[in-house]
Each structure stands twice: as C-alpha cells, then as structure tokens.
C-alpha positions in Angstrom: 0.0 0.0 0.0 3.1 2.1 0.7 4.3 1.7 -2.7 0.6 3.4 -3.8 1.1 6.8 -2.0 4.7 7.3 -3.7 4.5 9.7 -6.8 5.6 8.0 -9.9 9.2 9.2 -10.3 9.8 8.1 -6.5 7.7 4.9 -6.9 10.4 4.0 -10.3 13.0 4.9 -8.3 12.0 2.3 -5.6 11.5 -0.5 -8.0 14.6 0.0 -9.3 16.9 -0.2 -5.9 14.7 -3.0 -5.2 15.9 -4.6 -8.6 19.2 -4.1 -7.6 19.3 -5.7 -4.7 17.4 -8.9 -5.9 20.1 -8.9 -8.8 22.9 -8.3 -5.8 21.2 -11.3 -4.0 21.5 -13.6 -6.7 24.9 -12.7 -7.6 25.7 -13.3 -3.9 24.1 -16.6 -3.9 25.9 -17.7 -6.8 29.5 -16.8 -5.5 28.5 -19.0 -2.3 26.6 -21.3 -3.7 28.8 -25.0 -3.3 30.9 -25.8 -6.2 31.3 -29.5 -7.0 35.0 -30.5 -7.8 35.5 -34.4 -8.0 38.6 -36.6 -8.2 38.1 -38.7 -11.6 39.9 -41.6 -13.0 39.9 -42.1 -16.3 40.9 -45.4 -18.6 40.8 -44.2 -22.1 41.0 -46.1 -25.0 44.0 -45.1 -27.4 44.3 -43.8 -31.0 41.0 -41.6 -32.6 38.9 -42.6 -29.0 41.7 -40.7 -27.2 41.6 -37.5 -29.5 37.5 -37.3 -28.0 38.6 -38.4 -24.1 41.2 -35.2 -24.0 38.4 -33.0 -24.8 36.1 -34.1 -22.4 39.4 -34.4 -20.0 40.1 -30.1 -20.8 36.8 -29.3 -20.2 36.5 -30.9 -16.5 39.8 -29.7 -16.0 38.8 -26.1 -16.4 35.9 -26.4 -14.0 38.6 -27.4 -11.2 38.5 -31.3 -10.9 41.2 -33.6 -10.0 41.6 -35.7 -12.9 44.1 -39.3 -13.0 44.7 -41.1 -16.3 45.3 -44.8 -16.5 47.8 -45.4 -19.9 49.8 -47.8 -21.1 53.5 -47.6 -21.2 53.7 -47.8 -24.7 50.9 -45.5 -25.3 50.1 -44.1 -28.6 48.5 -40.9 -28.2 48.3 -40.4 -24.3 51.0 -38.5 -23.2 52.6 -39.3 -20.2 53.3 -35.7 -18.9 50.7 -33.0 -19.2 48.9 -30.4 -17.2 45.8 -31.7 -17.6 45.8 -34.8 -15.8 48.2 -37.1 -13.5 48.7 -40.1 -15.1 49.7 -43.7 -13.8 51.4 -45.7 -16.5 50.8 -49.3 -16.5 53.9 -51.2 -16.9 52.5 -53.6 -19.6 51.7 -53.3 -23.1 48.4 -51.9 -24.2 45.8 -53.1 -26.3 45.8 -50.7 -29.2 48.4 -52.5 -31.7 49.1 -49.4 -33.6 50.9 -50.8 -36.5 49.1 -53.8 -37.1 46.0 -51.6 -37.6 48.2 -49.5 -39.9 49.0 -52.5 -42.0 45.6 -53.6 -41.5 44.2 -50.7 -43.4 47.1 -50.7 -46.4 46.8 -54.2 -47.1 42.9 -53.9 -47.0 42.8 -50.8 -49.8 45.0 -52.7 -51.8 42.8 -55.7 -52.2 39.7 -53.7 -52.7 41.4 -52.4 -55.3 42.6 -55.5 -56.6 39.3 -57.6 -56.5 40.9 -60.6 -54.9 38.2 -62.3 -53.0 40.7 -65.1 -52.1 42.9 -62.3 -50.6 40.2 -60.4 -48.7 39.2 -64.0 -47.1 43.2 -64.2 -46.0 42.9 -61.0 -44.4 39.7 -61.0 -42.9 41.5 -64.2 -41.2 44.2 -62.5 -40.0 42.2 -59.8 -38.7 40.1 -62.5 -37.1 43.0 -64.4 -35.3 44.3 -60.6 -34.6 41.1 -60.0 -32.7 41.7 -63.5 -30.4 44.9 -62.2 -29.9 43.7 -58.9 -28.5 40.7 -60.1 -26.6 43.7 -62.5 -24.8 45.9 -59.6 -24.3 43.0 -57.9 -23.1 42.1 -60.9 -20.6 46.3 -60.1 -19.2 45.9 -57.0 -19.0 43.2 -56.4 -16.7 44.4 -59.7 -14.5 47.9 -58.0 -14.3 46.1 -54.8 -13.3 43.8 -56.0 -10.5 46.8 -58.4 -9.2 48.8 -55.2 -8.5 47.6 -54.9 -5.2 50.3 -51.9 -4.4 48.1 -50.1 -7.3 45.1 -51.4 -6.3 45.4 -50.3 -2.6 46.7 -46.2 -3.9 43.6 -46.3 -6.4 41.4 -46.8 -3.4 43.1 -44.6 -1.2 42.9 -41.6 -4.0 39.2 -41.8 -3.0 38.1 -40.8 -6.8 34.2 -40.1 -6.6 33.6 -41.2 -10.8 35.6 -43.8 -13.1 34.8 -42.3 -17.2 36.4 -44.7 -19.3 35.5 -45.8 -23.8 33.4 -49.1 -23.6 34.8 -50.0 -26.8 36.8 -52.4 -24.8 36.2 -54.1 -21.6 39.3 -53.8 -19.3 37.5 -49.9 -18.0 34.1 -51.3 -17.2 35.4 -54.4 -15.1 37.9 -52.4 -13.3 35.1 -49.3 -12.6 33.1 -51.9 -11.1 35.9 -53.7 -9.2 36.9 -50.5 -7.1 33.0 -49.9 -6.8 33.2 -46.4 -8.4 30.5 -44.4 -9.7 30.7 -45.5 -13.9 30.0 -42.8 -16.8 30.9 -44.0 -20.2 32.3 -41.7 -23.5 30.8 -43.8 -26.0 29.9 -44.7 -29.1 31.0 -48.4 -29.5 30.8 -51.4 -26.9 32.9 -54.4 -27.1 29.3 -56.0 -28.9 28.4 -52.8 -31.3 27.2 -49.7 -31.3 26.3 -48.5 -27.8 22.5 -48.1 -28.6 21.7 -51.6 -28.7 23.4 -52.4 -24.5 20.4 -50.4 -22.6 17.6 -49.6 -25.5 14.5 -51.1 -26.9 16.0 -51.3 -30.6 13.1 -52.8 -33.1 14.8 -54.3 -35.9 11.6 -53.1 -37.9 12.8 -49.0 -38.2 16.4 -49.2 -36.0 19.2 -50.6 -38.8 22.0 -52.6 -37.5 25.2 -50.6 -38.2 27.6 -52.0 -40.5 24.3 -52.7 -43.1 24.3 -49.2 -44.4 20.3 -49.2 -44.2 18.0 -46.6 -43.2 15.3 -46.4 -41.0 12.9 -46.6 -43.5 13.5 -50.2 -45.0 11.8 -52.5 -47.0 10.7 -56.0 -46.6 13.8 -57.5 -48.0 15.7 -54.7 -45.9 13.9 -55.8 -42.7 15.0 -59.4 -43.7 18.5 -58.8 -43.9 18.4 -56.4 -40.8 16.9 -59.2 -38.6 19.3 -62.1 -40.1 22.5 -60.3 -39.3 21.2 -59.5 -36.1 21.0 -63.0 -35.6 24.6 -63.8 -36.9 26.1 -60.8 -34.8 24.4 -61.8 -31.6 25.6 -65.7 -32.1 29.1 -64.7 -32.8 29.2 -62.6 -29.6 27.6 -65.9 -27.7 30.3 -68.0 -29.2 33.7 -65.7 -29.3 33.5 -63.0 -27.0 30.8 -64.0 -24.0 33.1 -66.9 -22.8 36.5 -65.1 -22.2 35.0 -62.4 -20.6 32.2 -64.2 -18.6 35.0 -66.1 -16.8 37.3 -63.2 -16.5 34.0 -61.6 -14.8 33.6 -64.7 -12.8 37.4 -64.8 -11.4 37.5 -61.0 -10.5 33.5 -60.1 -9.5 32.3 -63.3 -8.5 30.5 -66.6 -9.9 27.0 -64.9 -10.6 28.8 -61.8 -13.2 27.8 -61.9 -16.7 30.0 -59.0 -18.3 27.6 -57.9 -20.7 25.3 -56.6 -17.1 28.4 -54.5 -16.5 28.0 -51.9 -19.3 24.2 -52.0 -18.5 24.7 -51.1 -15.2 26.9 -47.9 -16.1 25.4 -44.6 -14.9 25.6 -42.5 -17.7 25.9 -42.9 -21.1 27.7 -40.0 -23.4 27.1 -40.8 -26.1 29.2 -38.9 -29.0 26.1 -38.7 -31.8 22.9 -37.0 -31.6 19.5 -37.2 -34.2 21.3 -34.8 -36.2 23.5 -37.3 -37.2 21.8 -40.9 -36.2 18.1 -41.8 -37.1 15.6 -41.2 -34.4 15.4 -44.4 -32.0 14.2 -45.3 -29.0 16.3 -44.2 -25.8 17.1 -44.4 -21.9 16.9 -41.3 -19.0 20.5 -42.0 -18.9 21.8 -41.7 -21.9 23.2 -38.1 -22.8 23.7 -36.7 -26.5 27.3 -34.6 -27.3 27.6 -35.1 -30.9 30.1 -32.2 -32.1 30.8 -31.7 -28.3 34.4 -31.8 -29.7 33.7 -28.9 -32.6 34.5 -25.4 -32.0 34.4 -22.1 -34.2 37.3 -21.5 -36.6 40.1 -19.8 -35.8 42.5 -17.4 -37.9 44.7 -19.9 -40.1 48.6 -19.6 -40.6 49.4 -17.0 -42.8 50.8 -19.1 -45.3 47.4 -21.5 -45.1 45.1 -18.0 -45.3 47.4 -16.5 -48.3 46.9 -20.2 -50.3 43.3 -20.2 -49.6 42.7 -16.4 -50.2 44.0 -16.8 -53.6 41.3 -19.1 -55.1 39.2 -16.1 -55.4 35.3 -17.0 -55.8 35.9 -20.5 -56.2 37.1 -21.5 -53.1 38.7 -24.7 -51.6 38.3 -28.3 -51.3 39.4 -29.6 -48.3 40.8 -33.7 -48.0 41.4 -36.1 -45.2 41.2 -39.2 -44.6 41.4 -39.6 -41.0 44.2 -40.9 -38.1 44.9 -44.1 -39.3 45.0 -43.4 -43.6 48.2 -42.2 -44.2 48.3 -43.5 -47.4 46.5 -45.1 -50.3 47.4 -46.6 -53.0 50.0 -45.1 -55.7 47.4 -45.3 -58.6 44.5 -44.2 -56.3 46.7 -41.0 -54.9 47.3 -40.1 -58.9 43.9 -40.4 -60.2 43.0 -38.1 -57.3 45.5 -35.8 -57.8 44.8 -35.6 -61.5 41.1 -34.9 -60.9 41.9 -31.8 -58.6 44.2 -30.4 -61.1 41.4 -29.8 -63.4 39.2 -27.9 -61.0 39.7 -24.0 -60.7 39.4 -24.5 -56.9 42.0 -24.9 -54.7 42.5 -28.0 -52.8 44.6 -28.2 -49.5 45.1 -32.3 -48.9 46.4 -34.2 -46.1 48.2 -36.9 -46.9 51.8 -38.7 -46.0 52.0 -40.7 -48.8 54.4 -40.7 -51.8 53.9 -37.4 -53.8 51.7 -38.2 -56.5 53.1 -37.3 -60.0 50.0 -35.4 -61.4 49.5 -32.7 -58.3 48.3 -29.8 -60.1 49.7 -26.4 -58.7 46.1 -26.0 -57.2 47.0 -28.7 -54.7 48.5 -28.1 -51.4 49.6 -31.7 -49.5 50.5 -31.3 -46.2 51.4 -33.8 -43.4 49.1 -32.1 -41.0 46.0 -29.5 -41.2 44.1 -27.3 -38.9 41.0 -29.4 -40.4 38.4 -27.5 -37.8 39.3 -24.3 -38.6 39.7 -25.0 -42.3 36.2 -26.5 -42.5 34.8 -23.1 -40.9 36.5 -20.9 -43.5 34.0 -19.1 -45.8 35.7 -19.9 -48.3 35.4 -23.9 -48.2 33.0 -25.6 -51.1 33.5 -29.5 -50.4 34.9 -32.0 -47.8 37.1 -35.3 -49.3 36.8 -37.4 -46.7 37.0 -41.1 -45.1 33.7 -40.8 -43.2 35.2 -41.3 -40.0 32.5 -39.7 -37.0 34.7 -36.6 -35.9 35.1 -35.6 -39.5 31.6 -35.9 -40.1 30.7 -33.9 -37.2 33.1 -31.2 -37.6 31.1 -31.3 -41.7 27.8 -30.8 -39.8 28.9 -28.3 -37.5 30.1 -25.7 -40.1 27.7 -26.4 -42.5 29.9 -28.5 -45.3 28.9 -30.8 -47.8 30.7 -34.2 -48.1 32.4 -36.1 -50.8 33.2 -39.7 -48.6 35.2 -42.4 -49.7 33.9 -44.9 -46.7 36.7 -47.4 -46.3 36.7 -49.4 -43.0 34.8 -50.4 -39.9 31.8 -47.5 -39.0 32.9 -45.1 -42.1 30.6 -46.9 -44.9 27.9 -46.7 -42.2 28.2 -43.1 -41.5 28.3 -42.1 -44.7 25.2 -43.7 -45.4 23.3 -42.0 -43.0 24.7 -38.4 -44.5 23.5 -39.6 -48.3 19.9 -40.5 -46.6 20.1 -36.7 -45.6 21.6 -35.2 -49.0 24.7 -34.1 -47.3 27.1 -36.7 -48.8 27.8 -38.4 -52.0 30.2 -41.8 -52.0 32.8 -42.6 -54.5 33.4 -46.1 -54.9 37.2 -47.1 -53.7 37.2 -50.2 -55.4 36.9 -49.0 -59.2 37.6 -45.0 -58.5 39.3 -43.3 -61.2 39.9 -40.1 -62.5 36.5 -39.4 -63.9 34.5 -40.9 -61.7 36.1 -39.2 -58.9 35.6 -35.8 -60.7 32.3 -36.4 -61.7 31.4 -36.9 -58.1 33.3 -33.9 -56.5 31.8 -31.4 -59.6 27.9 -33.2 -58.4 28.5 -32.2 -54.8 30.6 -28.6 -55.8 27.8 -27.6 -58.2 24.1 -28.8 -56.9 23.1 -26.8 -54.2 20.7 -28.8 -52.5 24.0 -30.8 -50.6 24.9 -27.4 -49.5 21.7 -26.7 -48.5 20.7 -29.5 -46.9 24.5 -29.7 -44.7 23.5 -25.9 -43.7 19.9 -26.5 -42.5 21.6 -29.8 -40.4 24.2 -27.2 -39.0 21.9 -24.9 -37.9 19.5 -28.0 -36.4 22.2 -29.0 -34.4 23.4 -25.9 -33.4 20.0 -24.8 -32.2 20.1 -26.3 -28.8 19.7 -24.5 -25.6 23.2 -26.0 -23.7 26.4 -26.8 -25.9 26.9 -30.8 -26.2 30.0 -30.3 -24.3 28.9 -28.0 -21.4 25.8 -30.5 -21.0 28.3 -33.9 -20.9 29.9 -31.5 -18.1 26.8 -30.9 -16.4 25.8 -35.1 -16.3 28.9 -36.1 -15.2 29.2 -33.4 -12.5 25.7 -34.2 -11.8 26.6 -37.8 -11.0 29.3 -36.5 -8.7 27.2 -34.8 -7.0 24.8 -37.9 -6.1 26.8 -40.7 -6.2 25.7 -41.9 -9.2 22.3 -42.2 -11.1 20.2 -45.8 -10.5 17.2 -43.9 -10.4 17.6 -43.1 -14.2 18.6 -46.5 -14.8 16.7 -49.4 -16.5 16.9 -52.8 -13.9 15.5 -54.6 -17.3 18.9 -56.2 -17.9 18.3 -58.3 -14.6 15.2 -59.8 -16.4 15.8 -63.5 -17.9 15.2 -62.7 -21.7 11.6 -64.7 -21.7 10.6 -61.9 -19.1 12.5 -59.1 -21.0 10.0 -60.1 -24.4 7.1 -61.2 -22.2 7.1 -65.1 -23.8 6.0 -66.0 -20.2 3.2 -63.6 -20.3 2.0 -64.5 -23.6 2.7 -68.4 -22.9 0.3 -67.5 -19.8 -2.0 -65.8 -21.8 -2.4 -68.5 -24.0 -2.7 -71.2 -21.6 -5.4 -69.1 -19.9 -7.0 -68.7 -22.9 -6.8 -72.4 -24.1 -8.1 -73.5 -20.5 -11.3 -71.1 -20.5 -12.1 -72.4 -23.9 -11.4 -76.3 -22.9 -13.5 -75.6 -20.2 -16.0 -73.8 -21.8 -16.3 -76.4 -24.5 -16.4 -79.4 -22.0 -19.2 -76.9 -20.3 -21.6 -76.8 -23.4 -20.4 -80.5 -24.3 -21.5 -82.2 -20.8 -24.9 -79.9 -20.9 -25.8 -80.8 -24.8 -25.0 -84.4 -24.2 -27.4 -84.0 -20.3 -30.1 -82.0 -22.7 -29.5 -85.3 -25.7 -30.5 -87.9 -22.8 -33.0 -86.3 -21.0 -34.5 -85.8 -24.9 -34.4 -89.6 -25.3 -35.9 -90.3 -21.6 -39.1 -88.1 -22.7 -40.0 -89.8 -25.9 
C-alpha cells in the first residue's frame, strides 16, 4: 500500500533499488553457492577414441576437478606428462596394436582395389585371429592390473568419486566396477556394437544394425537382412566374446557376473552422436547426447594456409582427409586423385603422407598435418574429401559443409550412409575409383546446391540447442558426482531372464489361460448338450 502513495518518479526509483538488490542477492548466492570438484579416473581407449577423451578431460579440468589417467607404457596418443591430468602408466603393453591396424588398413585398400576375393578372405583371417589375440591380451591385461595390489590399494586410497572410461573395450568397465566407483561412459562403441543396442529397446523393424548401411525406413527384403545379421552378430558374440570375458568376470566379481550386465549397469551414457546425425530411435533417461561436443568455431589460419586459400578467389577450396589411421593409399589411387583436382579451378589443400603423386596440379596443397576445424569453418570452403570417419563428419555438420566420402573401414561406410539418406554426402566407390568418376562426383556435390543446402539446414539443427553438447556432458557427469551416481535413471530390465525381458512368459500365460477357459468352456456346453440329448431320449 506504501508503494501506492509514492509519486511515480519516486515509486520508479524504488523499483529499481529493489531490482538491484534482488540482482545483488543472486549474484551473492551464486559466488556461495557449493561448487562440486570431483577426483576422476579415467581409462581411455588409445588412437581416434583418445583424441574425444582429452576433450572431455580439458573441459572438466577447467571447471577445477582432479583428474588421473590410466595409460599404457607404450601408449600411442596419451602423453605421459601434461597439465591436464596425473597419469599412472601401466607397466605392460596396451591393447591398441598401432601398427598392425596401420598395415591392416594398407593391405585392405590394396585388395579392394585388386578384387581378390581369395585375398580379402586371408585377411579377414588374419584380422580375425588378430582379434583373439587382442581379446587374450585384453584378458592379461586387466588380471595384471587387478593383481597389483600396491596399485590397487593407492587407487582406493585416491578416493576418486567417478571412473569415465571408452566401452569399446572391456578392461575400464570391469575395473570401474571392481573398485566400486560411480561409472560414466564416452561412448559410441561397446565391445558387442554400437552403444545403442546395450540399454535400449531397438526394433529391428525402423532401427538398422550398423555396419548394413540401411535406413530407418527399410523394405521388406531390408527388414530381412536387418533381422538375419542381427541374428549372426548376436551368435558370434555368444560364441567368441561372452566366454573369455564371462569367466574373466567370474574370477574377479564373483560366480553370478555376466560381463555384458556391467555396461548396463553404467550410470551414464555420453554418447558422441545425436539425431542430427543418427536416425531417431528409441532411448534411456541416462543416456546423454554430445555429438560435435568436440567442434569449436574457426580460428584465424597460418598465414601461409590463409594467403593459399585467399588466392582461389570466388571458387574456393576443397578440403581432404582421410582420418588418423589413412596415411596412405594406393600409388594409382593417390594419382587419379590428384589428376582430378588439377582440373578444378578450386584450390585444394590435402592431407596426406604418402608418396607425392606425380599429377599434383599447382592447385593442390599436400600437407602432413592440417588445422582441419578451422579449415572447415572458412568461408571460403566448397567441399569436404573425406573417409567418413564420425569426428570428420561432425566437424562437416557443424560448419555447415557438404561431403564427398570415400567410406573405407569399420563405422565409415555406415556413417556415410546416413549423410546420403540426408543429401549431405555423395560416396565414390574405392574399389573402381578413377579419374573421372572421382571428378564427376566432386563437380555433383561442388555444383548442386541442395547438398549445401541441406548440410547448412543440419548445421543450424544442431546448433539450435539451448546447452552446448560439451557444457551438458559437463553438467551429467558433474551431476553424477554430486549424487553418487544415477540408479534412479537407470533401466533394472537387464536383470530380467530374456523370456521376461519379451514377455514369452506372459503370452505363454495368456495362451494357456486362454486355451483352459475355452477347454473348459467347451467341455461346459459339451456335458450340458450331451445332459439335454438324454434327458430328450428319456421323454419320448
């Protein structure tokens, strides 16, 4: 009522010291309010997978937490030293066989060049019996880690309130859960696939199984195929990976482990996609969406980079790389490549440390490394020559670039499939690429607009979102060190026997239930027809 008396200017006046002090209060409650630093242990996984753990590592180390790093000796990527994290080298050699996945890769380009089916059946072999050797080396690893009791004892003094580690293998999800810790994963892959398919309802009928290249609109024949490899998948991971690790399970956690309940029990799942980029499917409360968490705005390129790129006037760049573990392909590839790009009045700025091809036109910069962020957010940049590898594709999302994929091993073909169903991408086909096919499918995506189009509307989709992937994987996992963890956002289905899981039981009740009312409804009418048939006969 006071308020009412005042004259207007006075009354204003009042409102706004009142204003002032609510804003003061807030501030003030802010600046007191608790701040939340944990002690984290981390067991990445090495190579590309590293590249997105240091991000996510940066980003809670600016927000203050204590962060520890399990590596190998020989590590890879994961430096030993840095001011990020304190890390605790394993004395034993890692899983991540570097070179053989190197020679992997070369010898596999080369026979999908050559057409040898007899030689892509040899080295699917040797992949194979590399795999065995892995999962083993895998099974050593982890027994050599938990048998370090001196280790064991100092990780359990270090009190560490969250263990974050790639499910893409298993050694981080059986430790987490054998120093009882809190469990957030990174992920995209489990040891069994992608990471969907461990805690969500994933009908075969609209959700493709990666690898197929299918989309989530399928038809019959589709669905067939979906469902049969399904099938195949799921028995190979019965037979070659459930036994290892079920016992591995059983020495370290106890008789009544099965290793696949370990990833279902994980707290939170980050997952490093969202339905920008992956088909919409169902989900779980604790699963988390930071695709392009790791994708930034451009900075200001080298000079020399910004002079080179300046220079091709309206027609801008092209941009190449095939990802971490391509460092080369082969000679007659890298030279019908080359040729092509000499004939385009763009300019093109490749990675690539491979033998210098012959026919680089002087529109073609090769380098060993490239800023590729901050070239992909350059005004100036037309197309993106790439392997189809998930960052890559990401970082083409984020700044609004169409795609030009070659799709040569494990998750690329996949990817890239997903960015033709959106009109972002087109493939070139590595097994018979040449010259002009290769330039036929670079002047498609340089020249129709809709692939530009359609890359910028999913750019602005996913930028259009009210917390930045990376500040919200922040949030969740702070948000789980805050509370000890998450069950309440977790599914307890992956207790169920799988009868209960699909309701067989229920509907094998139902049934029965069914089939006794109409027995006994049928026996009913059967022993009262046959009562009313003699007392018919009695009467006459």
């Amino acid at each position: 009522m006071l308020d009412l008396l005042l004259p207007p200017e006075r009354l204003g006046a009042a409102m706004n010291g009142e204003n002032i002090q609510l804003s003061g209060l807030v501030l003030l409650t802010m600046l007191v309010a608790p701040v939340y630093t944990g002690n984290i242990l981390v067991f990445p996984v090495d190579g590309s997978h590293w590249i997105n753990m240091k991000i996510l590592i940066e980003a809670l180390h600016a927000k203050g937490h204590n962060i520890t790093v399990l590596r190998a000796s020989d590590s890879w990527y994961i430096e030993e030293t840095s001011s990020l994290y304190t890390s605790i080298s394993l004395q034993t050699t890692g899983n991540f066989d570097k070179d053989f996945i190197k020679s992997f890769i070369k010898s596999l380009l080369e026979i999908i060049r050559e057409g040898s089916l007899w030689a892509r059946l040899k080295l699917e072999k040797e992949m194979w019996d590399k795999s065995v050797e892995m999962i083993e080396n895998e099974r050593k690893l982890i027994i050599s880690i938990t048998g370090n009791h001196e280790l064991m004892q100092s990780l359990r003094d270090a009190k560490y309130d969250l263990f974050i580690t790639d499910p893409v293998i298993v050694s981080g999800v059986i430790l987490s859960h054998y120093l009882k810790l809190p469990l957030v994963f990174n992920v995209r892959w489990t040891i069994q696939g992608e990471g969907h398919f461990a805690i969500a309802p994933s009908p075969l009928s609209y959700v493709p199984l990666p690898m197929l290249e299918l989309s989530d609109r399928m038809s019959f024949f589709e669905r067939v195929k979906n469902i049969v490899m399904y099938i195949v998948t799921e028995l190979q991971i019965k037979y070659f990976i459930y036994p290892t690790y079920n016992e591995l399970c059983k020495q370290l956690l106890g008789p009544d482990v099965n290793y696949f309940e370990l990833f279902q029990r994980a707290d939170l799942w980050l997952f490093r996609v969202d339905f920008i980029f992956e088909f919409p499917r169902p989900t779980m409360p604790n699963a988390v969406y930071m695709g392009g968490f790791h994708c930034k705005p451009s900075k200001a390129l080298p000079q020399h980079l910004e002079d080179f790129v300046q220079s091709s006037g309206e027609h801008g760049v092209i941009i190449m790389s095939l990802g971490t573990f391509v460092e080369q392909i082969p000679y007659d590839v890298a030279d019908s490549i080359a040729e092509a790009f000499a004939e385009l009045p763009q300019k093109v700025i490749w990675r690539y440390k491979g033998e210098r091809p012959s026919t680089v036109g002087n529109n073609t910069l090769i380098m060993d490394w490239i800023p590729q962020n901050d070239l992909l957010g350059h005004p100036k940049t037309r197309v993106f020559v790439a392997h189809g590898g998930t960052n890559g594709i990401q970082e083409a999302i984020y700044h609004g670039v169409p795609i030009v994929g070659f799709g040569l091993v494990w998750d690329q073909p996949d990817n890239l499939a997903k960015m033709r169903v959106k009109g972002v991408a087109k493939n070139v086909n590595f097994a018979t690429v040449d010259k002009e096919s290769f330039l036929l499918t670079v002047k498609e995506v340089l020249h129709n607009p809709s692939y530009r189009e359609n890359m910028q509307r999913l750019s602005r989709l996913h930028r259009d979102v009210p917390i930045k992937p990376l500040d919200n994987a922040v949030f969740w996992i702070e948000y789980i060190i805050r509370h000890g963890g998450a069950a309440h956002l977790r599914t307890e289905a992956y207790k169920m026997p799988w009868y209960s899981y699909h309701s067989v039981d229920v509907v094998l009740f139902l049934l029965f239930l069914l089939s006794f009312i109409g027995f006994t409804t049928f026996v009913i009418i059967r022993h009262v027809c046959c009562r009313l048939c003699v007392k018919k006969q009695s009467t006459k």
